[in-house]
C-alpha positions as CSV (number, residue, x, y, z in Angstrom):
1,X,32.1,33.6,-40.9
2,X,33.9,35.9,-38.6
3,X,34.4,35.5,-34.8
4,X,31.1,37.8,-33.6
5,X,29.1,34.9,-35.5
6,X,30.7,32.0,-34.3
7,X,30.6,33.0,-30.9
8,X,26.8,33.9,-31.1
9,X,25.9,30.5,-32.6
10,X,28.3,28.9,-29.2
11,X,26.5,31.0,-27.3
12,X,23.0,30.0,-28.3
13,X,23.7,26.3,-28.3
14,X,24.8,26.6,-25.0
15,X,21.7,28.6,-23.5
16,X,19.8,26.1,-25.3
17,X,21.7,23.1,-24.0
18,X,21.8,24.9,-20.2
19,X,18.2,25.1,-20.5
20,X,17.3,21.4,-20.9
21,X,19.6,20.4,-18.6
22,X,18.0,22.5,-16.2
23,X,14.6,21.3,-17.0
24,X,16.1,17.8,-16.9
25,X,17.6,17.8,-13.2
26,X,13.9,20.0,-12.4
27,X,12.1,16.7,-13.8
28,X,14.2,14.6,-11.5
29,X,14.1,16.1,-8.5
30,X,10.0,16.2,-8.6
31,X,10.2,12.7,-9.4
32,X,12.7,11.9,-6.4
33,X,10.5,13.8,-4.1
34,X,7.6,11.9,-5.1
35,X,9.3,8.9,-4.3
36,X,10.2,10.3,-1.0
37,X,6.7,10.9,-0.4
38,X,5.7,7.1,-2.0
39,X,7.8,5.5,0.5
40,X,6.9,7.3,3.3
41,X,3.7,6.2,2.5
42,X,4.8,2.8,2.4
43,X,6.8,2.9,5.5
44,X,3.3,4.4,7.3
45,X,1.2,1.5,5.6
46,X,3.5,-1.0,7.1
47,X,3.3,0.5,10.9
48,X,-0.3,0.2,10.3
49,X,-0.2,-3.4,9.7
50,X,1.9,-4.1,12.2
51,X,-0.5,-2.2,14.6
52,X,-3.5,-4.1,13.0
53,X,-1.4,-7.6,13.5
54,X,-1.0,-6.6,17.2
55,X,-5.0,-5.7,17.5
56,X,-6.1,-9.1,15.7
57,X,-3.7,-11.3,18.3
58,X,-5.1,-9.4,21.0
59,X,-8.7,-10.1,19.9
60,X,-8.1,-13.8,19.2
61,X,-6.5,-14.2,22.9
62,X,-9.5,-12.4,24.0
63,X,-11.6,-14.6,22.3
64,X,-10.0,-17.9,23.5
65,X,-10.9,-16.4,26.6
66,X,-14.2,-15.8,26.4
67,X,-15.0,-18.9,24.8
68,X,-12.7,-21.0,27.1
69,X,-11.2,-22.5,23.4
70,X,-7.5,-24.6,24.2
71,X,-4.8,-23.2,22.4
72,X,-3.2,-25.0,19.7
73,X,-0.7,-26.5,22.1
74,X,-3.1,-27.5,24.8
75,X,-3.8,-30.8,25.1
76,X,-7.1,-31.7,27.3
């Protein structure tokens, strides 16, 4: 085997190797932008919740209102 051959097979095993690598860090970057987008969506379904938490203490104060009900810690 003379140098031309060696150097051909060296050089194919490296295009081949460059190319999964390369198809490797492609598959991870899609997968870390969709779980950038995952918890984003997370971080978004949390505000909500809070906002809904907010909503239900303001209807149940309303309520106790309206129905003149005593608070827990009234005594009467």
């Amino acid at each position: 085997m003379d140098w031309t051959q060696a150097f051909t097979i060296i050089g194919t095993l490296s295009a081949i190797i460059g190319g999964y690598v390369f198809l490797i860090n492609k598959r991870f970057e899609d997968m870390n932008r969709r779980i950038d987008r995952i918890e984003q969506d997370i971080r978004d379904i949390r505000t909500e919740l809070k906002e809904m938490r907010k909503e239900i203490t303001e209807i149940k104060i309303l309520l106790y209102k309206v129905l003149e009900i005593p608070h827990k810690g009234d005594k009467g």
